[in-house]
C-alpha positions in Angstrom: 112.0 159.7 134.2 114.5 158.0 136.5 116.6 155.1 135.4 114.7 151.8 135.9 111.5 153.2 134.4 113.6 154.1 131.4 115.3 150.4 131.5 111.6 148.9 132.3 110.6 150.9 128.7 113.9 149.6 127.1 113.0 146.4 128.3 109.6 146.0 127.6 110.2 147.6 124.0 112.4 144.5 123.5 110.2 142.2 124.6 107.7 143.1 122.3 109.6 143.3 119.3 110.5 139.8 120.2 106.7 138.3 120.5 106.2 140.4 117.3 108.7 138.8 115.2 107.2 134.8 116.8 104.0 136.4 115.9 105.3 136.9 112.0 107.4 133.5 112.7 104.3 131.4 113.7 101.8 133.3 111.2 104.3 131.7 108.1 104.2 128.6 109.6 100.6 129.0 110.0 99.9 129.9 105.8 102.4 127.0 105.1 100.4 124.8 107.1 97.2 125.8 105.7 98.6 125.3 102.3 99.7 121.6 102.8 96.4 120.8 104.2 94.8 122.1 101.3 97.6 120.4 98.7 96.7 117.1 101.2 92.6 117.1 100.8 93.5 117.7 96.7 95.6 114.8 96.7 93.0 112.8 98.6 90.1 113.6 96.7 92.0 112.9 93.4 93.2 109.9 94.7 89.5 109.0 96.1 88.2 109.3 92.4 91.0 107.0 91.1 92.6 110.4 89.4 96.2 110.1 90.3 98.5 106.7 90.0 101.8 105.9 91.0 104.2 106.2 87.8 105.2 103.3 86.3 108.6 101.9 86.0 111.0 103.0 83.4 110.5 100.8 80.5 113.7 99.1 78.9 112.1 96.4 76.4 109.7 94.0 75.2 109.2 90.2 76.1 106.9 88.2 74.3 104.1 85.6 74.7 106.5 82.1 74.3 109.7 84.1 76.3 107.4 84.6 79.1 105.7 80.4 78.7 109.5 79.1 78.3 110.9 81.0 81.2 107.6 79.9 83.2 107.7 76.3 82.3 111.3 76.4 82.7 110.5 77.3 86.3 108.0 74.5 86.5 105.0 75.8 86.6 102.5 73.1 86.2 99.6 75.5 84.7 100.5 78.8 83.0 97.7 81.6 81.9 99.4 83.9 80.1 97.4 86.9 78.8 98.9 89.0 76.3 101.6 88.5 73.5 103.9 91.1 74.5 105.0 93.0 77.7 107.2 95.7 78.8 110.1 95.1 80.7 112.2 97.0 83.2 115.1 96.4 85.3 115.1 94.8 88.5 115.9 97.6 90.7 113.0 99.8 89.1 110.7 97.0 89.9 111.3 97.0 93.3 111.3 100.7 94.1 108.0 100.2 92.2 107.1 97.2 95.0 108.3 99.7 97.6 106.0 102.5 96.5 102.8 99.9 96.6 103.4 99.1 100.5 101.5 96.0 100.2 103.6 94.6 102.6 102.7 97.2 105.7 99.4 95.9 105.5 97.7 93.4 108.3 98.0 90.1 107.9 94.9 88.2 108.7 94.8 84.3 108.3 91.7 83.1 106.0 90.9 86.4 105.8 94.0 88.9 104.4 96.7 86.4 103.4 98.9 85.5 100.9 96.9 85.1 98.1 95.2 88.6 99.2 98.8 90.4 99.7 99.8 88.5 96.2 96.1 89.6 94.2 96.4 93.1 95.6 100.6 93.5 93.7 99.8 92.1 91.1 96.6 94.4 90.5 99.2 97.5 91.6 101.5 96.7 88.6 98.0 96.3 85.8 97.0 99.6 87.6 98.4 101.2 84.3 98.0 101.2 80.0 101.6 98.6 80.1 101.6 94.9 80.6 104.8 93.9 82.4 105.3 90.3 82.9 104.3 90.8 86.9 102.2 87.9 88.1 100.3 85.6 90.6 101.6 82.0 91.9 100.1 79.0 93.5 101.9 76.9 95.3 100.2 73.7 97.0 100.6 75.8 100.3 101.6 79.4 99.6 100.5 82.1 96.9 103.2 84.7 95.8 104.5 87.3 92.6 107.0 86.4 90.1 108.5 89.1 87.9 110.7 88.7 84.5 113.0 92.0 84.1 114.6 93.2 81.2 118.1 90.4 81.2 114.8 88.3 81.5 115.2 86.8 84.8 112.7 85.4 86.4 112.6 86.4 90.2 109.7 85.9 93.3 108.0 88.5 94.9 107.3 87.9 98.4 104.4 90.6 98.5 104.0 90.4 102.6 107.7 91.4 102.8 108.2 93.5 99.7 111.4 91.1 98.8 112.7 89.7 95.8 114.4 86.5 95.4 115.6 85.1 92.9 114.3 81.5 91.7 117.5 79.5 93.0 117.6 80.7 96.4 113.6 79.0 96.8 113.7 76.3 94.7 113.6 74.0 97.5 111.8 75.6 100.0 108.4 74.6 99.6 106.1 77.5 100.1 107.5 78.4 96.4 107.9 75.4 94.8 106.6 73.3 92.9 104.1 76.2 91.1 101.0 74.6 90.5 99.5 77.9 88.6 101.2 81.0 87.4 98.8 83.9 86.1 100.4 86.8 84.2 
């Protein structure tokens, strides 16, 4: 055998040791892929028959039916529906990771169609979605429909649902998309 057919079998006996080992490479990545797509159509299914819900927030305490109609009426809220006697609370940054997780606010706004009262009706269902009552509601303004959200020092704090933002009831008061509230739902 002369030299360059013995370098031509060196080589080529390289070559395919290299194509075997992509070969093993990509057939891994190929059982990994087939098992997220599997994992994926489980999670859609279960999620398709309602079987699988975001966790709730960490719960830190209680707030009850007249701290939740004072702090409301102290915000001036003309009309106030308040539906249980007790709610959990949780603090102020779990609530808005818990906004966060919803991403309400990547949805497509569509005037008269898909707007703020949608965006603001589709949080507020997020955060009942669940066996606790936190003192998470709905807001009318005469022009603008919104969240408002009590944590656990019980402050009280807007949810603008088409941004995902919090803010806290000072910063708005005179800004008239959010004030005065004409009916708060909670």
């Amino acid at each position: 055998m002369s030299w360059y057919e013995t370098l031509c079998k060196i080589l080529c006996g390289k070559q395919i040791d290299e194509l075997n080992l992509q070969i093993n490479d990509l057939s891994i990545q190929l059982v990994n892929a087939q098992a997220n797509i599997a994992a994926l159509k489980t999670e859609n299914t279960q999620l398709k028959a309602g079987k699988t819900k975001t966790p709730i927030p960490k719960i830190t305490g209680t707030i009850s039916y007249n701290e939740v109609f004072t702090i409301l009426n102290n915000a001036g809220a003309k009309d106030i529906r308040i539906s249980d006697m007790n709610f959990s609370t949780c603090s102020m940054e779990e609530a808005q990771v818990f906004v966060a997780k919803a991403q309400i606010q990547y949805e497509k706004y569509v005037a008269e169609t898909h707007d703020c009262d949608n965006f603001s009706a589709e949080l507020w269902g997020y955060w009942n979605d669940s066996l606790q009552s936190f003192p998470f509601g709905i807001v009318w303004s005469k022009t603008h429909a919104f969240n408002f959200f009590i944590d656990d020092k019980k402050k009280l704090w807007i949810v603008e649902p088409q941004q995902g933002r919090f803010y806290s009831i000072e910063d708005l008061k005179n800004n008239v998309n959010y004030s005065p509230w004409e009916l708060a739902l909670v």
